[in-house]
N, C-alpha and C positions, 0 to 999 in steps of 0.2 A: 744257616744263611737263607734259606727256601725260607724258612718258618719267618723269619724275621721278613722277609719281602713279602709272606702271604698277610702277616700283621700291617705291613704299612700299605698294601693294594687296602686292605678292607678299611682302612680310617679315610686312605684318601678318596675311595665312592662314599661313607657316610658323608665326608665332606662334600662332596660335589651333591649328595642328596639334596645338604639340609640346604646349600646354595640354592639350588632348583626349587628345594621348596619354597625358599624365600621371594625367590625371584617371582616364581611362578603368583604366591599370594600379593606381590608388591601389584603385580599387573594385572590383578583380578580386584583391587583395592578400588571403586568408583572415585574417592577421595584424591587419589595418586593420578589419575586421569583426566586431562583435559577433555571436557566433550566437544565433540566437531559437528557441524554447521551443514549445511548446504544452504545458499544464499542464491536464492531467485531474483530475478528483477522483470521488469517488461518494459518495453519503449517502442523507439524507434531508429532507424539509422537510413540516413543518406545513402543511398549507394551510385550517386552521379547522375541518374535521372530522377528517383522517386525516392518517396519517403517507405520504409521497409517495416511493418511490423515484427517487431523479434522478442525474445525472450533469450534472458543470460543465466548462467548457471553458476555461480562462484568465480564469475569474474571473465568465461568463455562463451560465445554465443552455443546455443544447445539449440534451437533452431528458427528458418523466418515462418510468419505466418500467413505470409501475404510472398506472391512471386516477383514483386517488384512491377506489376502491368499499370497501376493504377497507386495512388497515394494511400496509405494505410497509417495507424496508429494503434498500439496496444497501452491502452492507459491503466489499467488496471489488473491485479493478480493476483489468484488464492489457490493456497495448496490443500488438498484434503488429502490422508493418506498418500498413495502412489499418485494422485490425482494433482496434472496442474491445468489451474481453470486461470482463462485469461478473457477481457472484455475490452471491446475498441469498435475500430470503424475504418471502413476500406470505402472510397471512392470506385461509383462505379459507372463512370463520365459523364455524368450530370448529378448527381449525388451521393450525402454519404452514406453507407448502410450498415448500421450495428450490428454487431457480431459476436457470438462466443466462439471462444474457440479452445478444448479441452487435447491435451497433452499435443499438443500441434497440428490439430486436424480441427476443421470447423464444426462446432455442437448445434448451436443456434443460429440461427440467421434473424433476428428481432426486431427488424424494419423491412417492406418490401421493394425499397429503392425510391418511391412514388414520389420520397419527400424526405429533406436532412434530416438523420437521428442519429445521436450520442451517446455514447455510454459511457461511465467513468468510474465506475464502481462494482465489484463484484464479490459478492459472499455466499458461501457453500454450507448447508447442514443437512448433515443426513447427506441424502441422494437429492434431495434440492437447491438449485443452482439459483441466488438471485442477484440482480441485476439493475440499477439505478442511473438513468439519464433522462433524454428527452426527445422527445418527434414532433417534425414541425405537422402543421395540420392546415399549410399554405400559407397565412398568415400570421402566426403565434405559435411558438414552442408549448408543449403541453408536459409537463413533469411527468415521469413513468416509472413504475418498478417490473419487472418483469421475473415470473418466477416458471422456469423452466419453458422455457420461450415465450408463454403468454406473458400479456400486456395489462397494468392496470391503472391505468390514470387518477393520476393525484390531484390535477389542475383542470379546469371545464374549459379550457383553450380561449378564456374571454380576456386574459391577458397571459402574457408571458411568462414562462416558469420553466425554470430546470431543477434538476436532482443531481447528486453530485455525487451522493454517499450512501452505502446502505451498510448496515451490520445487523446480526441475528443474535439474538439473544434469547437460549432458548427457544420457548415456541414464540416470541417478538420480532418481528421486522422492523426494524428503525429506520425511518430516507431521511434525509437531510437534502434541503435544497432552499430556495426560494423562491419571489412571487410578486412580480411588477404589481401594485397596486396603489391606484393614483397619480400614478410616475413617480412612485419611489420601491427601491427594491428591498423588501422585508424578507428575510432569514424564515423557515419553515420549518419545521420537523414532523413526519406523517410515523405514524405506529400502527403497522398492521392496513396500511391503507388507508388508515382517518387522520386529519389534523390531529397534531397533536400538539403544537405549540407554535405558534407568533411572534419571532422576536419582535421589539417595542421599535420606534423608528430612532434611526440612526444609532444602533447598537451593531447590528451584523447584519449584513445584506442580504450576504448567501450562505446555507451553512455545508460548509465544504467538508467537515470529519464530525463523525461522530466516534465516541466508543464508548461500551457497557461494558462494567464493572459492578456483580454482584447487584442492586438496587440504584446505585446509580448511574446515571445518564450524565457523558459530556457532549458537548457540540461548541466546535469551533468557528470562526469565520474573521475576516478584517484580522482587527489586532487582538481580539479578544476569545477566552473559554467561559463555557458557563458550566456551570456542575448543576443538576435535576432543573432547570433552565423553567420546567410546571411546576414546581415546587411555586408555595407560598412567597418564602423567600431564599432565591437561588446564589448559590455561589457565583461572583462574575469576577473573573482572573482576569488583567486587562494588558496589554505585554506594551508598554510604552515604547518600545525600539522595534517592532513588528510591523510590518506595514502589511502582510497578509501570511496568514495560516494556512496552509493547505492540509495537512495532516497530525494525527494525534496517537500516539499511545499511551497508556496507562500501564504500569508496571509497580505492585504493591502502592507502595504511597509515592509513588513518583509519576511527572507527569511530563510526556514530552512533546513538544510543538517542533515542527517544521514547518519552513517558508520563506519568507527575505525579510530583509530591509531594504531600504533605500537609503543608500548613505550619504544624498548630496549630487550623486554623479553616475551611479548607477546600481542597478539590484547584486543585492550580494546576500549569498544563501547561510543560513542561522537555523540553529538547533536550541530550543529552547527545554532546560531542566528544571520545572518549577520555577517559570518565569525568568530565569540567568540564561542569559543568552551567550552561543560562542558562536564565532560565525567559520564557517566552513571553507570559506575562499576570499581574495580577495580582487578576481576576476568579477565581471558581470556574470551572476550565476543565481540557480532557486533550485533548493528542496523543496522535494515534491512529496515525499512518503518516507515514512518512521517506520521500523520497528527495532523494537528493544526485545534483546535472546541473550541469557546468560552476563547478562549486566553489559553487555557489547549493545552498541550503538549503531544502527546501519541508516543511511539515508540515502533515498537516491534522485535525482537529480539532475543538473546541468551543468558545467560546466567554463564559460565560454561555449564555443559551440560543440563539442565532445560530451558523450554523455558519462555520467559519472556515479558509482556509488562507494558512497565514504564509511570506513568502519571506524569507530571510533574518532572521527574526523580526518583518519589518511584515506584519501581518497584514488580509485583505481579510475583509469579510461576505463568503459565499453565501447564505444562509437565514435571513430573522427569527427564527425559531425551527427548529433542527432541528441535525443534527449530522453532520460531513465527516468516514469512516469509512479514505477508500485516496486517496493520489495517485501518479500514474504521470505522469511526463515525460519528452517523443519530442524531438527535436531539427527543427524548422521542416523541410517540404521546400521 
């Protein structure tokens, strides 16, 4: 009887072994595992006298940037590493003053108050932080990139111009913006500092996104993408149901636009997949910033007046009232 229960103890640990082993290989299997996300966003939120710069973290605010004294905006966001780098502009009772601001404490200060400056764009390589808006210079905005708080102007302040966009590629800096000329607003893109290309008139005014893939260049603006846009002859994607682009990503041979339409009665927010448009709401609302992580779709945006970011199209509140300007998504460590 002993003998016969020391036989069945010892079969029933082989069993429970090869269970464990299985189990343990099923959960070590990358395949068998969902990967998870951390989903950043940045904006702003209402909080019953001012406007609040913040930043959200998967759907909960993670913290403000600004203490509510004064009007703030965080419009832009990039994560490097542990690093989050975020760019905007706090009113400071007679003007606005651009700002960086890294993991919730201010980095840069990139205007000295004297006179409006904006920023809308932010991109990180390496240990260099850069930065895409504009300063007024008392009468005319003057286009700027800023790379680790210094200033370097795109535009000679003899007409009006802003920057909207910047991305790095490599050892490249890309701005995108445009440039009142004549009294018409012409689309721009600076490389490293220099012109680098002129949209033609009445193709794109201002160009709001850019993104580098490999050798080529896109740049967005109005209803239209262009693909290597200096190219002899450029690809030009035209989105008939778009009425403005504000953001772009590239994802293998896919290509994604956010922005609105206007559908008659009022704007209503759209995500565009190689031109096929789905729209997002059927509120007055705009996406403002794409990215694409794991074939998931993040946009963020507005809502009515709550700010909003949509995964896949279901979309969460952030803010009773306020609006979600950049998401960046890191892959869980």
């Amino acid at each position: 009887m002993k003998t016969t229960n020391r036989i069945l103890s010892a079969i029933l640990m082989i069993g429970l072994a090869v269970f464990a082993s299985c189990s343990t290989s099923d959960d070590n299997n990358p395949e068998q595992i969902e990967k998870q996300a951390d989903v950043y966003v940045a904006g702003w939120e209402y909080d019953g006298t001012q406007d609040v710069a913040k930043v959200w973290e998967n759907g909960t605010e993670l913290y403000n940037l600004t203490d509510g004294t004064q009007n703030a905006i965080a419009r832009s966001l990039f994560v490097s590493g542990n690093d989050v780098y975020v760019a905007g502009e706090e009113f400071n009772g007679t003007k606005d003053v651009a700002k960086v601001w890294k993991n919730g404490k201010k980095l840069h200060e990139l205007s000295d108050g004297t006179q409006n400056a904006f920023v809308y764009s932010v991109s990180v390589s390496g240990s260099d932080v850069y930065v895409a808006g504009e300063e007024s210079n008392g009468t005319k905005r003057i286009a700027k990139v800023w790379k680790n708080g210094v200033a370097t102007p795109l535009t000679d302040g003899v007409n009006n111009a802003r920057a909207f966009t910047v991305f790095v590629s490599g050892s490249d800096v890309y701005v995108g913006g445009g440039e009142q000329i004549d009294g018409v607003n012409r689309g721009k893109i600076w490389k490293n500092g220099n012109l680098y290309f002129t949209f033609p008139k009445n193709t794109i005014d201002y160009v709001n996104a850019i993104y580098v893939q490999g050798t080529d260049v896109y740049a967005a603006g109005d209803n239209q993408y262009w693909i290597n846009p200096a190219a002899k002859t450029p690809t030009i994607i035209k989105i008939p149901d778009s009425y403005n682009i504000n953001s772009l990503f590239v994802s293998g041979n896919d290509v994604y636009a956010a922005g609105w339409e206007y559908d008659g009665t009022q704007d209503v927010a759209k995500v565009w997949k190689n031109s096929i448009g789905t729209k997002l709401s059927n509120e007055d609302s705009e996406a403002n910033s794409v990215f694409v992580w794991n074939n998931k779709v993040f946009i963020a945006g507005n809502e009515g007046s709550p700010a909003v970011i949509w995964e896949d199209g279901k979309p969460t509140k952030l803010a009773i009232e306020g609006s979600a300007y950049s998401v960046f998504v890191v892959e869980r460590k």
